[in-house]
PyMOL CGO cylinders between C-alpha atoms (Angstrom):
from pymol import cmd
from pymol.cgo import CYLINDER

trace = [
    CYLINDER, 0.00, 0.00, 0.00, 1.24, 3.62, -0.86, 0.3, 1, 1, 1, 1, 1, 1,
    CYLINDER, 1.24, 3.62, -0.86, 0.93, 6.52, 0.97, 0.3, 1, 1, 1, 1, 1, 1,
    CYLINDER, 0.93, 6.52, 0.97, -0.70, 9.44, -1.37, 0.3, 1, 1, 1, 1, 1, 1,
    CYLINDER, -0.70, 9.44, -1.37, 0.65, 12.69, 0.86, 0.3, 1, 1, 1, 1, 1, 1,
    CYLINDER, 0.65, 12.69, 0.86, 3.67, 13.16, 3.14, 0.3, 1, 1, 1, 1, 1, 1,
    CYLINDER, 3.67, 13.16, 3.14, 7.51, 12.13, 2.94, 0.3, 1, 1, 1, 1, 1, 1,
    CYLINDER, 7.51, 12.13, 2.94, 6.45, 8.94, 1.78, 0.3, 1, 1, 1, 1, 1, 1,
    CYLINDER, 6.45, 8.94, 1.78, 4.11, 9.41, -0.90, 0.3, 1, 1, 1, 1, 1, 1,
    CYLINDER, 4.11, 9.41, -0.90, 3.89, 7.19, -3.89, 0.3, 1, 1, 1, 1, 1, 1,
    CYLINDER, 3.89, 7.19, -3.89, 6.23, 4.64, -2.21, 0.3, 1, 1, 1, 1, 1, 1,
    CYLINDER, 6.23, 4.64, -2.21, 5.37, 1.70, -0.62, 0.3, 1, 1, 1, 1, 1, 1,
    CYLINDER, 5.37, 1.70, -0.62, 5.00, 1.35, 3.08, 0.3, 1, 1, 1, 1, 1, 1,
    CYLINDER, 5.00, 1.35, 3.08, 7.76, -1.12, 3.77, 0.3, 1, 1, 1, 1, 1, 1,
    CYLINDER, 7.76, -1.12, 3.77, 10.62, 1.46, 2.67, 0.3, 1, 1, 1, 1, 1, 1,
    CYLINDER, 10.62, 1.46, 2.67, 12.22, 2.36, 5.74, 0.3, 1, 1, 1, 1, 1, 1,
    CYLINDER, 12.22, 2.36, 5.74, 13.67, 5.89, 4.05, 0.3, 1, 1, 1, 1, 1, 1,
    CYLINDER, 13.67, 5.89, 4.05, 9.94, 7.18, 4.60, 0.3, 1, 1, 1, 1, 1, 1,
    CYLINDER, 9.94, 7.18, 4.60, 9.24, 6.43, 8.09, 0.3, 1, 1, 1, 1, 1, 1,
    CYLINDER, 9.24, 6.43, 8.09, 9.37, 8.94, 10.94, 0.3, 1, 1, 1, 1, 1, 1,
    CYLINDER, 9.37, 8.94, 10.94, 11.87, 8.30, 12.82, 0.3, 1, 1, 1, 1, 1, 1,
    CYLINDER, 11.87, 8.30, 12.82, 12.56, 10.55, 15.76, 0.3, 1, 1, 1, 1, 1, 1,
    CYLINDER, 12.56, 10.55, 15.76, 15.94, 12.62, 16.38, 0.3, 1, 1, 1, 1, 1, 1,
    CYLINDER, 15.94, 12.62, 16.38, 17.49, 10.92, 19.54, 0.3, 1, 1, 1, 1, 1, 1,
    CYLINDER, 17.49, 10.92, 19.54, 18.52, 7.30, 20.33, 0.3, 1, 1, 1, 1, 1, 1,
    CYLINDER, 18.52, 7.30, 20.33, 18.57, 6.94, 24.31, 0.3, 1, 1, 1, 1, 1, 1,
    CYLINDER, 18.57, 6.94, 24.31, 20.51, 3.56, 25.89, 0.3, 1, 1, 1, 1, 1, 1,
    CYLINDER, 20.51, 3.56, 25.89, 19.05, 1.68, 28.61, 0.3, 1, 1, 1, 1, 1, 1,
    CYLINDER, 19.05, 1.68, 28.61, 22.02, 0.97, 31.49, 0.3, 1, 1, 1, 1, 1, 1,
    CYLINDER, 22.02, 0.97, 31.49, 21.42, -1.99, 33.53, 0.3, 1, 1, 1, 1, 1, 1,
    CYLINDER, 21.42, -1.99, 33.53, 22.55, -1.29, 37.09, 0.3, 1, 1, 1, 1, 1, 1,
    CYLINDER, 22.55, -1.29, 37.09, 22.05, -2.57, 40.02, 0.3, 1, 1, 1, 1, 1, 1,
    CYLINDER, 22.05, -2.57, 40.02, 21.23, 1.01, 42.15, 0.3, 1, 1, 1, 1, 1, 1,
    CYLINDER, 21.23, 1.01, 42.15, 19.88, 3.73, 40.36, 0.3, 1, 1, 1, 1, 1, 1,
    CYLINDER, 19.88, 3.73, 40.36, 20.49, 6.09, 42.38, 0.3, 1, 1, 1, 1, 1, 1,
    CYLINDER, 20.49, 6.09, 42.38, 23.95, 5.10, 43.50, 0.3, 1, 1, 1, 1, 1, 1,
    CYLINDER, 23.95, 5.10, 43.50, 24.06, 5.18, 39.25, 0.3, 1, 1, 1, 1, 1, 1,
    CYLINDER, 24.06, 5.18, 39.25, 22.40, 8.40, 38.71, 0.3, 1, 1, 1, 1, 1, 1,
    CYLINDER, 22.40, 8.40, 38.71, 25.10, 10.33, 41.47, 0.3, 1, 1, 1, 1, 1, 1,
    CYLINDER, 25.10, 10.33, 41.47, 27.98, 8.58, 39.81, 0.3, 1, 1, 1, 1, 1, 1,
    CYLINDER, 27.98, 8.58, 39.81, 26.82, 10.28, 36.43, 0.3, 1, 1, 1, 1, 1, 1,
    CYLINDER, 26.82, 10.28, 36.43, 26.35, 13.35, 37.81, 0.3, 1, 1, 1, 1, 1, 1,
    CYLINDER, 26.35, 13.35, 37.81, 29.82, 13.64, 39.93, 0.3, 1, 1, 1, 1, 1, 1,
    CYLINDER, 29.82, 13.64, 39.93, 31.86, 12.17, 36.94, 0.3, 1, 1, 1, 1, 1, 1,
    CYLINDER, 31.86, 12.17, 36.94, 30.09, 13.62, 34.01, 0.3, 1, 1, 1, 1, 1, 1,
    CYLINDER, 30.09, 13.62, 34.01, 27.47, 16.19, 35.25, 0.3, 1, 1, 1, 1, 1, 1,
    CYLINDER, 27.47, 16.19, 35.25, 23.89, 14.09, 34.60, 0.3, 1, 1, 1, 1, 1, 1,
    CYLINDER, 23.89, 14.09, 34.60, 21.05, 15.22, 36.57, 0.3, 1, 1, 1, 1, 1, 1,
    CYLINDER, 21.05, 15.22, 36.57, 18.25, 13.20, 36.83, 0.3, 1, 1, 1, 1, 1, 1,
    CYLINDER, 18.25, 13.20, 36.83, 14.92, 13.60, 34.94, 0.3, 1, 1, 1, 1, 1, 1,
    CYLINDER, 14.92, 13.60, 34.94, 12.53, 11.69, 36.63, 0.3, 1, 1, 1, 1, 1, 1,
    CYLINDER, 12.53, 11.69, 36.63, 12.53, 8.51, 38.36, 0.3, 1, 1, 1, 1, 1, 1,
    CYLINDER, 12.53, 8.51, 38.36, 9.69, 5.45, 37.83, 0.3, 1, 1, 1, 1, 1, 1,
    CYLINDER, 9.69, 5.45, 37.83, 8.20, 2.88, 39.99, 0.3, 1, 1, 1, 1, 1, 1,
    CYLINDER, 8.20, 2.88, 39.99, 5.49, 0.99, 40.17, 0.3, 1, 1, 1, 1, 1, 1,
    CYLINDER, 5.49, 0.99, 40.17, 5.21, 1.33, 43.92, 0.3, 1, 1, 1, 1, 1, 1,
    CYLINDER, 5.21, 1.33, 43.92, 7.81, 1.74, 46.87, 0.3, 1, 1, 1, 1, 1, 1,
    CYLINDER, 7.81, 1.74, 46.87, 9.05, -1.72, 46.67, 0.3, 1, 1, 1, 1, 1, 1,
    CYLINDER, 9.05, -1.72, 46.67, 9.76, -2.00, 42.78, 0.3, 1, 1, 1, 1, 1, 1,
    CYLINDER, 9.76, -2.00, 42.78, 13.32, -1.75, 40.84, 0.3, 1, 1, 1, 1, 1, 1,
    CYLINDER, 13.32, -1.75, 40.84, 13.71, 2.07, 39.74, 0.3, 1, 1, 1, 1, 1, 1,
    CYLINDER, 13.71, 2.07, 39.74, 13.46, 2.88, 36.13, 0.3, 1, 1, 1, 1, 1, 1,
    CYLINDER, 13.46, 2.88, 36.13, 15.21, 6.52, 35.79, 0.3, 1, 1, 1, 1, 1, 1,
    CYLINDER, 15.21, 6.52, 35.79, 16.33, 9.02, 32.82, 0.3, 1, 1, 1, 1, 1, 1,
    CYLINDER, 16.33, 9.02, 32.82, 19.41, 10.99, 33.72, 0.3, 1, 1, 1, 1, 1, 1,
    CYLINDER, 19.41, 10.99, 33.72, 20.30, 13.82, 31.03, 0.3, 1, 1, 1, 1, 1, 1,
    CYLINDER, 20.30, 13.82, 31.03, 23.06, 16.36, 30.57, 0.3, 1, 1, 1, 1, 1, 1,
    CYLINDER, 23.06, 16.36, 30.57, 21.81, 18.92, 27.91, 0.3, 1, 1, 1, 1, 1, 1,
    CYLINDER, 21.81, 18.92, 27.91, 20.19, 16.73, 24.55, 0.3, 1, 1, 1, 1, 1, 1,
    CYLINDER, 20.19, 16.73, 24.55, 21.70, 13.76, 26.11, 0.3, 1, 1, 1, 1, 1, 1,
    CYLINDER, 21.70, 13.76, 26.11, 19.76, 11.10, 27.90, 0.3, 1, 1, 1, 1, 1, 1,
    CYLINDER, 19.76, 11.10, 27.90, 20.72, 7.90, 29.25, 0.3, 1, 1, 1, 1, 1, 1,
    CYLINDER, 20.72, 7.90, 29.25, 17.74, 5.72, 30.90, 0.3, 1, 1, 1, 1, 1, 1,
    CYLINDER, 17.74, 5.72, 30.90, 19.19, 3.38, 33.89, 0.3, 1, 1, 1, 1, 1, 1,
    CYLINDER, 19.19, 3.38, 33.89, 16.73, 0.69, 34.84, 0.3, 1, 1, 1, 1, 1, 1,
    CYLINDER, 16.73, 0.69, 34.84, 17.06, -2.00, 38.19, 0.3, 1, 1, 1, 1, 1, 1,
    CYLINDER, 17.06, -2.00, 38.19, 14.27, -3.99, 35.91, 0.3, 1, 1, 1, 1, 1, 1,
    CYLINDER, 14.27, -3.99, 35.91, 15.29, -7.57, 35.75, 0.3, 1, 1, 1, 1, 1, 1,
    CYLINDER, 15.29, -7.57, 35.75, 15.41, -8.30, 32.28, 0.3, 1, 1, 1, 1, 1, 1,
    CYLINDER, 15.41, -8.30, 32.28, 16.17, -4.52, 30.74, 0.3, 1, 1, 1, 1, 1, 1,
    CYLINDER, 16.17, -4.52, 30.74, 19.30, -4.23, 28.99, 0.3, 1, 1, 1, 1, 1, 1,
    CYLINDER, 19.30, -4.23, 28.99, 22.20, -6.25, 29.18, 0.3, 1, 1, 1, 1, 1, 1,
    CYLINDER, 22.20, -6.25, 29.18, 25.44, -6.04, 31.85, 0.3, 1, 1, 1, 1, 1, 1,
    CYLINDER, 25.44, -6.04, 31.85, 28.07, -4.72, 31.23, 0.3, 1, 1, 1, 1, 1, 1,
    CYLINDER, 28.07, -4.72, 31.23, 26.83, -2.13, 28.01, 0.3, 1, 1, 1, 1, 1, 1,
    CYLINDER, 26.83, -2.13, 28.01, 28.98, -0.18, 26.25, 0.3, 1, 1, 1, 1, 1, 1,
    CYLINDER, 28.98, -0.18, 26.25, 27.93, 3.34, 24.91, 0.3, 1, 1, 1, 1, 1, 1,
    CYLINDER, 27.93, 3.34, 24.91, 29.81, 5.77, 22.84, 0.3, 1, 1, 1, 1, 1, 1,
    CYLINDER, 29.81, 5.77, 22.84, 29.48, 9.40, 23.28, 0.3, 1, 1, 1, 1, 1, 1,
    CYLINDER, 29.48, 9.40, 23.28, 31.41, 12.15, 20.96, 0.3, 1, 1, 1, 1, 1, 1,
    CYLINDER, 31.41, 12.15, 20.96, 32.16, 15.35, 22.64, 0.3, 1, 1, 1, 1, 1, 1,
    CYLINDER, 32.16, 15.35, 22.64, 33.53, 18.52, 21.47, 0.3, 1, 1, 1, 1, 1, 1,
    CYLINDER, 33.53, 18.52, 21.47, 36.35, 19.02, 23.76, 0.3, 1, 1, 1, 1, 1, 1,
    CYLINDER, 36.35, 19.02, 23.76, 38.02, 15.96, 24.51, 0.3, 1, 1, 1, 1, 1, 1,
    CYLINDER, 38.02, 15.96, 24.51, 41.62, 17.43, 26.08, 0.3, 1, 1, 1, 1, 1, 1,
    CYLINDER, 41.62, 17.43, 26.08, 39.23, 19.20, 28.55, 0.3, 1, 1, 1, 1, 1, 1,
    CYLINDER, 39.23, 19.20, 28.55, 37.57, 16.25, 29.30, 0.3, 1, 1, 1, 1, 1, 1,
    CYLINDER, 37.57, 16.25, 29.30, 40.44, 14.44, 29.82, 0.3, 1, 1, 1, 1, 1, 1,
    CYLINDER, 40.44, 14.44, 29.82, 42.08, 16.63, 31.59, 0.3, 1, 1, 1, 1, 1, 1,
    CYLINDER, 42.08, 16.63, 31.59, 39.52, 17.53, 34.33, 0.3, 1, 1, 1, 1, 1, 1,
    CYLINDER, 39.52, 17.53, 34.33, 38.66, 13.64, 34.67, 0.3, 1, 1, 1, 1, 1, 1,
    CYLINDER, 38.66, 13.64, 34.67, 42.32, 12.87, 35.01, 0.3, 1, 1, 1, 1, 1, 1,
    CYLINDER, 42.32, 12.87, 35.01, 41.85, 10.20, 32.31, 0.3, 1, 1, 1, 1, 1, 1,
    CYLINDER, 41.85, 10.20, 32.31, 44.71, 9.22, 29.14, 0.3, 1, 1, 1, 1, 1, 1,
    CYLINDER, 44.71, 9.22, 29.14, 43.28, 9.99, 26.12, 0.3, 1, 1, 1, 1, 1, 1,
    CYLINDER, 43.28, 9.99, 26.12, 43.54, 7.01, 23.76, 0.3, 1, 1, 1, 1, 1, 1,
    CYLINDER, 43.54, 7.01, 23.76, 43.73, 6.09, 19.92, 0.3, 1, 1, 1, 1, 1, 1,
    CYLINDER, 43.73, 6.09, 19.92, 42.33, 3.74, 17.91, 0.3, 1, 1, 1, 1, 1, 1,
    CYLINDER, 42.33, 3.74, 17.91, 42.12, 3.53, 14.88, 0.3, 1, 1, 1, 1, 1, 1,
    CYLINDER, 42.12, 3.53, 14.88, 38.81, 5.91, 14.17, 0.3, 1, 1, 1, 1, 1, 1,
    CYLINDER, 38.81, 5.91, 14.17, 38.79, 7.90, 17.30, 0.3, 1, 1, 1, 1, 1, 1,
    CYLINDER, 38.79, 7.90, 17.30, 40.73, 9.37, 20.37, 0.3, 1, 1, 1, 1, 1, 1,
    CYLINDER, 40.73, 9.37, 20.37, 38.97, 8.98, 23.51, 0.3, 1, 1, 1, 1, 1, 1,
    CYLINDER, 38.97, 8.98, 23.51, 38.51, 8.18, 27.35, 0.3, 1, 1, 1, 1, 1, 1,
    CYLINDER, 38.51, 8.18, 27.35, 36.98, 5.34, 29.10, 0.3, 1, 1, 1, 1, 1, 1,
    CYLINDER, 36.98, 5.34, 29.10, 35.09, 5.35, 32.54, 0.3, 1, 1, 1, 1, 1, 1,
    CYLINDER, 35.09, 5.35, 32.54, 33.33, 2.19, 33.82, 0.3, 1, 1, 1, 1, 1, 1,
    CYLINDER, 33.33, 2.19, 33.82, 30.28, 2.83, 36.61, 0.3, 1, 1, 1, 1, 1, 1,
    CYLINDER, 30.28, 2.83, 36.61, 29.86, 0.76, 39.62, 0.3, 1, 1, 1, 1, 1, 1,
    CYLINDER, 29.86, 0.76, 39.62, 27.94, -1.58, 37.19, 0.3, 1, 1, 1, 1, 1, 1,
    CYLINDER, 27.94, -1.58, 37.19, 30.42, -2.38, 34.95, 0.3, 1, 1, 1, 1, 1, 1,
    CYLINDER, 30.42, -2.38, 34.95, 28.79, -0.26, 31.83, 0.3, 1, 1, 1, 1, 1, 1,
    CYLINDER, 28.79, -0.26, 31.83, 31.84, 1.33, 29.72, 0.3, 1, 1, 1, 1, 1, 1,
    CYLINDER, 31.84, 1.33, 29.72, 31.28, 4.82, 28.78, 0.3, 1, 1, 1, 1, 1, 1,
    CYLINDER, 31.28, 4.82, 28.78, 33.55, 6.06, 25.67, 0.3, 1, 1, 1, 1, 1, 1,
    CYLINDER, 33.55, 6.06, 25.67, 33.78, 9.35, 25.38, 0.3, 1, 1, 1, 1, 1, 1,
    CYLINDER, 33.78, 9.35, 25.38, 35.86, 10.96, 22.08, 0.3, 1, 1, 1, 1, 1, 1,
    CYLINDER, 35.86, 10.96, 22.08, 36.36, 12.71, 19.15, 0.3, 1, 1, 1, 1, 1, 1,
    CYLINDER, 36.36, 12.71, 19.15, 36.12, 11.32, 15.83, 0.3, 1, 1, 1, 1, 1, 1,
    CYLINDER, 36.12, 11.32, 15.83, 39.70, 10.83, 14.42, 0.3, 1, 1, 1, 1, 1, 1,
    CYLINDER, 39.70, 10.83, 14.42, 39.19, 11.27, 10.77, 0.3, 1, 1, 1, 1, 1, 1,
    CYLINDER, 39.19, 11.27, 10.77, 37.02, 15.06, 11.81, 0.3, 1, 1, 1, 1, 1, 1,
    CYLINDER, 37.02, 15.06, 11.81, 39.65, 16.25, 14.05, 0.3, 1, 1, 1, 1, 1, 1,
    CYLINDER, 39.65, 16.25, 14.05, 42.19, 15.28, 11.64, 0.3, 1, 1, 1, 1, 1, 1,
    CYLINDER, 42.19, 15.28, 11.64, 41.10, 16.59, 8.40, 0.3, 1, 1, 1, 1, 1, 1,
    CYLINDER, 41.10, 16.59, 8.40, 37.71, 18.60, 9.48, 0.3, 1, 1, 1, 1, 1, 1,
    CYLINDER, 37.71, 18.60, 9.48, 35.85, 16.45, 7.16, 0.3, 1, 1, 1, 1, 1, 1,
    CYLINDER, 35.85, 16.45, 7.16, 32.84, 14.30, 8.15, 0.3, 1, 1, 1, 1, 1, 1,
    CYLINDER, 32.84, 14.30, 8.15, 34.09, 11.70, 5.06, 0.3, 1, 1, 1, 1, 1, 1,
    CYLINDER, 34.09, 11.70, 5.06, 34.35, 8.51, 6.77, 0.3, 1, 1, 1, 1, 1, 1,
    CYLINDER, 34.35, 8.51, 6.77, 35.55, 6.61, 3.55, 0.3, 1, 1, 1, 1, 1, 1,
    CYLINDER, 35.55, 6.61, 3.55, 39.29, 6.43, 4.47, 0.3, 1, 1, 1, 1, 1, 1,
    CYLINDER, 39.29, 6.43, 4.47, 38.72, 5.87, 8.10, 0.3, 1, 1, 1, 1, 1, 1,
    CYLINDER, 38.72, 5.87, 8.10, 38.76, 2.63, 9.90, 0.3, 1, 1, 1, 1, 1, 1,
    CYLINDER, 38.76, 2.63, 9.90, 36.33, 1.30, 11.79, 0.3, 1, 1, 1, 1, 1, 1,
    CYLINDER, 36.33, 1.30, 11.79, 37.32, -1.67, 14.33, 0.3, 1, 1, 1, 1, 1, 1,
    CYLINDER, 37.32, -1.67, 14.33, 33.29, -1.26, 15.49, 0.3, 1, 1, 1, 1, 1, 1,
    CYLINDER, 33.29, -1.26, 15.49, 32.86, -3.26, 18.67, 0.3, 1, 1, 1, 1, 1, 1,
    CYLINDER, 32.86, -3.26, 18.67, 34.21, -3.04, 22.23, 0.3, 1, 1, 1, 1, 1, 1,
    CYLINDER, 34.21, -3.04, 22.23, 37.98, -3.30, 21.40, 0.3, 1, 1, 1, 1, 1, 1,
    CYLINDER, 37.98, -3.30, 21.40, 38.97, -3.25, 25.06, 0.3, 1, 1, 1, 1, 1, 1,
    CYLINDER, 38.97, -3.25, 25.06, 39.32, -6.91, 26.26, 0.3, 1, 1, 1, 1, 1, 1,
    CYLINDER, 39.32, -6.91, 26.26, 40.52, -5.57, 29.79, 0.3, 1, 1, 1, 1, 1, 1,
    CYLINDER, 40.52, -5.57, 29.79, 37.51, -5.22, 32.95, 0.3, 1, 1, 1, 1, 1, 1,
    CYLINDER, 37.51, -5.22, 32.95, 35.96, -1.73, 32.62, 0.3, 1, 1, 1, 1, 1, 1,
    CYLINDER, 35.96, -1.73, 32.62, 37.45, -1.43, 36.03, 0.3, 1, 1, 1, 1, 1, 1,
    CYLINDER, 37.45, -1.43, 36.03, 40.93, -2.02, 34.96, 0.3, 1, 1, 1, 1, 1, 1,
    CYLINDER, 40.93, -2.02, 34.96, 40.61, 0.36, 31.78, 0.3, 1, 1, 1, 1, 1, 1,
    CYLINDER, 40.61, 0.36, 31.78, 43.38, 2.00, 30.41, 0.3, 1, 1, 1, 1, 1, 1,
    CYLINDER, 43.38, 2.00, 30.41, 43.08, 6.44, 31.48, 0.3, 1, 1, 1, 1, 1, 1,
    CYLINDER, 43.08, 6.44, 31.48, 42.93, 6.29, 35.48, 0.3, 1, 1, 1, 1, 1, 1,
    CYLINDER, 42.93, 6.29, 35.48, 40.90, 5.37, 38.15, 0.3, 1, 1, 1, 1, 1, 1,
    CYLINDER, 40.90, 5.37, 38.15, 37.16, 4.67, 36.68, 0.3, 1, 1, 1, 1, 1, 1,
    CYLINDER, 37.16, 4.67, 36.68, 35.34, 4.94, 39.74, 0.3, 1, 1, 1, 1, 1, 1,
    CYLINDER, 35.34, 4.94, 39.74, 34.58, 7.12, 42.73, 0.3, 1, 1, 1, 1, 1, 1,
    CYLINDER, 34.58, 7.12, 42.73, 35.99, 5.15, 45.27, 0.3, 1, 1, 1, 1, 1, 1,
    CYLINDER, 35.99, 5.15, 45.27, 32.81, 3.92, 46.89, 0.3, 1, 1, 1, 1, 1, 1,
    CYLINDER, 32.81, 3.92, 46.89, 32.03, 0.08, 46.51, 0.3, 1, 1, 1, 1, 1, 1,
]
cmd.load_cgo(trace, "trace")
């Protein structure tokens, strides 16, 4: 069936082009204590939280924590998300970062960046694309991608510094 008005008019519904699609992807932390989560966020990378859901007193805590556009959703559910998650954020200045974090800035192959592990184990990436900062070109044609979670080590153990707060 075709749509006869809109972005996606005169093409058939299955095209994936035409759907909506809204302008934010937010990932789901698994964590054992959201708040314990949400105050690690804010101390190491100035979160503040959003709003906080239960379905009474006694349930896990589903929360949004969000610094400016960015939003990260940490849930106690059993069952949401997986341990251990990896996300990838790109900031604008990374020696800042860095520097106020008292983390090494690393390279790979497609990006220079820092690594912090929460109390969870969840790996947050935070860098610069290599082949922008390089050549001020968004063309990622020449620029390797090694994709996954290159870091074989424990998140706690991570190359930059000390990736926690010091609590247990």
């Amino acid at each position: 069936m075709a749509l006869s008005s809109g972005l996606c008019a005169g093409r058939n519904l299955v095209a994936v082009s035409c759907w909506p699609m809204a302008d934010q992807i937010v990932p789901v932390l698994r964590v054992a204590d959201a708040h314990r989560a949400a105050q690690w966020y804010q101390t190491r990378l100035g979160f503040e939280m959003e709003f906080e859901s239960r379905y009474s007193s006694d349930f896990p805590a589903y929360m949004e924590i969000r610094r400016g556009d960015l939003a990260i959703h940490l849930s106690e559910l059993p069952g949401d998300a997986t341990p251990d998650t990896l996300v990838f954020v790109y900031v604008d200045d990374l020696e800042t970062l860095a520097e106020d974090q008292g983390l090494e800035v690393l390279e790979t192959t497609w990006s220079r960046e820092v690594r912090l592990a929460d109390h969870d184990g969840n790996l947050v990436r935070l860098g610069q694309r290599k082949y922008l900062a390089e050549t001020g070109s968004d063309d990622t044609s020449s620029a390797d991608d090694d994709g996954g979670r290159d870091d074989a080590e424990d998140p706690d153990e991570a190359p930059g510094g000390d990736t926690s707060d010091g609590e247990s």
